[in-house]
Every structure is written in structure tokens, then in C-alpha cells.
C-alpha positions as a printed NumPy array, in Angstrom:
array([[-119.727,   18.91 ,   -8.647],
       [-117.509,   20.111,   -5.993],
       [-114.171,   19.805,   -5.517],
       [-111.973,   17.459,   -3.41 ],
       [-109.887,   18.268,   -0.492],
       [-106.863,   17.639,   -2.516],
       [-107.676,   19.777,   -5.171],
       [-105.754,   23.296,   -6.595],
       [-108.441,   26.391,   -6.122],
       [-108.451,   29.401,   -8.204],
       [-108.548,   32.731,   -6.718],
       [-112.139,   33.125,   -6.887],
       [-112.734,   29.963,   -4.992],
       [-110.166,   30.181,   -2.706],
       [-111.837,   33.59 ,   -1.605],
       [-114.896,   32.576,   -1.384],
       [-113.519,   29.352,    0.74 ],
       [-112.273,   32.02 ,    2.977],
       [-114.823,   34.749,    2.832],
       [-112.626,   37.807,    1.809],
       [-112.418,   39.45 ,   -1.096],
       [-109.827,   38.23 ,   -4.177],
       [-108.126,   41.565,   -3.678],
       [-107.282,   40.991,    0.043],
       [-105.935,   37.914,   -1.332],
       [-103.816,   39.534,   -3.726],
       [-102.618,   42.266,   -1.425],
       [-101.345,   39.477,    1.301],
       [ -98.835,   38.199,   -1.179],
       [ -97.545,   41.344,   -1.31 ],
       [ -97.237,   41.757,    2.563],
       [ -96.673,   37.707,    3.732],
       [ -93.536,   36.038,    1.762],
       [ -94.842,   33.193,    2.554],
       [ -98.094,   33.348,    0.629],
       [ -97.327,   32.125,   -2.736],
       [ -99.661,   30.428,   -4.776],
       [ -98.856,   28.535,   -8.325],
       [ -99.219,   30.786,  -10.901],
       [ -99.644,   29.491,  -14.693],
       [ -99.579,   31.013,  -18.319],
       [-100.951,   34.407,  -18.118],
       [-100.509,   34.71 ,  -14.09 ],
       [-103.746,   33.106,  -13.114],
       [-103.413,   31.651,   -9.783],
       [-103.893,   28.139,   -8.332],
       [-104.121,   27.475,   -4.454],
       [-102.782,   24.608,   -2.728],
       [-104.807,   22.341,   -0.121],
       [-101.656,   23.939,    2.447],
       [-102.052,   27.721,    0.605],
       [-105.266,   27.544,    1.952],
       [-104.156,   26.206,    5.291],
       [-102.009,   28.929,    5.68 ],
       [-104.462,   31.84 ,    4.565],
       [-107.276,   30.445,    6.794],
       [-104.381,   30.938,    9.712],
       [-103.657,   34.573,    8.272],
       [-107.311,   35.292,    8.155],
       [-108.133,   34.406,   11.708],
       [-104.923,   35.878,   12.878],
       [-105.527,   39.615,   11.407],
       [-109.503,   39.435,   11.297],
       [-110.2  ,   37.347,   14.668],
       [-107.636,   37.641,   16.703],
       [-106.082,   41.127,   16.356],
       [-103.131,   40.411,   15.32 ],
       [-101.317,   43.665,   12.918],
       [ -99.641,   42.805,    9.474],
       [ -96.563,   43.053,   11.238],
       [ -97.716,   41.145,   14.259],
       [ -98.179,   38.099,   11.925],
       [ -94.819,   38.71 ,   10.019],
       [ -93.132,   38.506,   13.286],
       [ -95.269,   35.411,   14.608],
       [ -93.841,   33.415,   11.45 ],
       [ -90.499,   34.181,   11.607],
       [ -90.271,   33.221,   15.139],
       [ -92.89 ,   30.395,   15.391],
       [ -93.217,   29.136,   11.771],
       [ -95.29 ,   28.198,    8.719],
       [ -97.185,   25.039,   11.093],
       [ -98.257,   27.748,   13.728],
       [ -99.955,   29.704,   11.166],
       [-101.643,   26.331,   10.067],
       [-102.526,   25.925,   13.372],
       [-103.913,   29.53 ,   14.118],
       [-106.211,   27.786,   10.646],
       [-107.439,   24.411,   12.422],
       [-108.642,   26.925,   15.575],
       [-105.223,   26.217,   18.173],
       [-105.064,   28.223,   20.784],
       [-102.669,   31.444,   20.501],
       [-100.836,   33.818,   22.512],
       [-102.3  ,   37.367,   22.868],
       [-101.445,   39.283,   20.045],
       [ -98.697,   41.672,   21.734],
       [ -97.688,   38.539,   23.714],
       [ -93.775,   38.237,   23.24 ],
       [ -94.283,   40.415,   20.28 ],
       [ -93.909,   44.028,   21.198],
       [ -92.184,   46.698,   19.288],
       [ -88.531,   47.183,   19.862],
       [ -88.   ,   50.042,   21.894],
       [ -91.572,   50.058,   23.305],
       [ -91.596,   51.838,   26.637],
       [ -92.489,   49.392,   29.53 ],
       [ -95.668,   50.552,   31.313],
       [ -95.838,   50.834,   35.189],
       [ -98.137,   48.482,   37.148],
       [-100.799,   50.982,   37.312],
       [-101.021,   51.75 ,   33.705],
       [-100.69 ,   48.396,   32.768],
       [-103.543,   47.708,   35.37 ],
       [-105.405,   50.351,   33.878],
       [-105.525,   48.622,   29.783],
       [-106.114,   45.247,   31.175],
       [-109.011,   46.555,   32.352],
       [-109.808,   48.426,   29.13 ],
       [-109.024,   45.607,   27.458],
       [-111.603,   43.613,   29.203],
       [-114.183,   46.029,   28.944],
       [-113.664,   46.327,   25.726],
       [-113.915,   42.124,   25.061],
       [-117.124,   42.271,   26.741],
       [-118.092,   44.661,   24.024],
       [-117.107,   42.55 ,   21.264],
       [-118.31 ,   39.279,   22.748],
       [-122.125,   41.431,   23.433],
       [-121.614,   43.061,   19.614],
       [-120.737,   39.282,   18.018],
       [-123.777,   38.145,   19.546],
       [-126.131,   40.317,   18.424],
       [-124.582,   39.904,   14.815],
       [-125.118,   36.735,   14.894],
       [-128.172,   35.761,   12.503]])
């Protein structure tokens, strides 16, 4: 019998819900404040229906999209908890160095910046040619 949309998920589901390992799991809480399941007697965890919003956000953001640990630290303390959500239910996002680029980072002149979004493309078309032919 499966559960309801409602219902709490333990660590084993809620990684298998969002097809990474329990120890990733564990390891976010330790990097994203933010990620903080229930925890009962004996520290076994419990998932929330929004827990797993927000980790399906996380997930896409850091497996999907691009983003760095940090990148994602930074996009929550400037755009929230619901963008997150919304990086989950498949919103649209800005690039991942978009707005969020490293204090003190040297800006790049025309040409070199030229030069990576071209890299960048090339290197899209890649991944888009590489997806495909993963694809079962």
C-alpha cells in the first residue's frame, strides 16, 4: 500500500523518492540549514510533504542545473525557501552564476566573456547530445 501525499517519509523512502543516496541526504543537512527533517527517539528521521519539496528543489539545483553548494546557500538567502520549492515543481531559474558571483571576482573583458559563452554553449550541446544517448 503506498503512501499518501500527505504522509511523513523515512529516510529510505524519501531517497528513493528522490533518487540519491540516504547519505547525500544526510550530508545536505549538514551543508543547507534549512534542511531539517523531524527526528524521533533514537534520531530516526521523518520527512515532511514540504522537506521533500525543498530537497527535490536542492536536487535539481546542484545535480541539473549546476548550481555549487554555495551557489544554492546564496540562492536561499536572497530568494527564499518558495524558490527552492519552485526550482522542485520545474520553474524556470536564473543561470547559476546569474547575480550570484563570488565577491571579489574579477570582471572579464568582452572578449573573454565572448569567448566562455561560447564554451559554454559548446559545451550544452555536449550535454544535451550525452543526455540523449543516456536516455534508455
Amino acid at each position: 500500500m503506498a503512501k499518501g501525499p500527505e504522509a511523513f517519509r523515512t529516510i529510505s523512502e524519501a531517497a528513493d523518492e528522490l533518487n540519491v543516496p540516504q547519505h547525500v541526504l544526510r550530508f545536505w543537512e549538514t551543508k543547507f540549514s534549512f534542511i531539517r527533517p523531524m527526528k524521533r527517539a533514537g534520531g530516526r528521521r521523518f520527512y515532511r510533504p514540504q522537506d521533500i519539496a525543498v530537497l527535490r528543489g536542492v536536487r535539481r539545483l546542484l545535480h541539473d542545473e549546476g548550481y555549487t553548494i554555495k551557489g544554492v546557500q546564496r540562492l536561499h538567502r536572497e530568494q527564499g525557501l518558495r524558490h527552492l520549492i519552485g526550482a522542485g515543481d520545474g520553474e524556470s531559474l536564473p543561470p547559476p552564476d546569474a547575480g550570484f558571483a563570488e565577491a571579489g571576482a574579477p570582471d572579464l573583458d568582452p572578449a573573454a566573456r565572448e569567448r566562455l559563452g561560447e564554451a559554454l554553449h559548446d559545451l550544452e550541446a555536449i550535454k544535451r547530445r550525452l543526455d540523449a544517448l543516456l536516455k534508455p
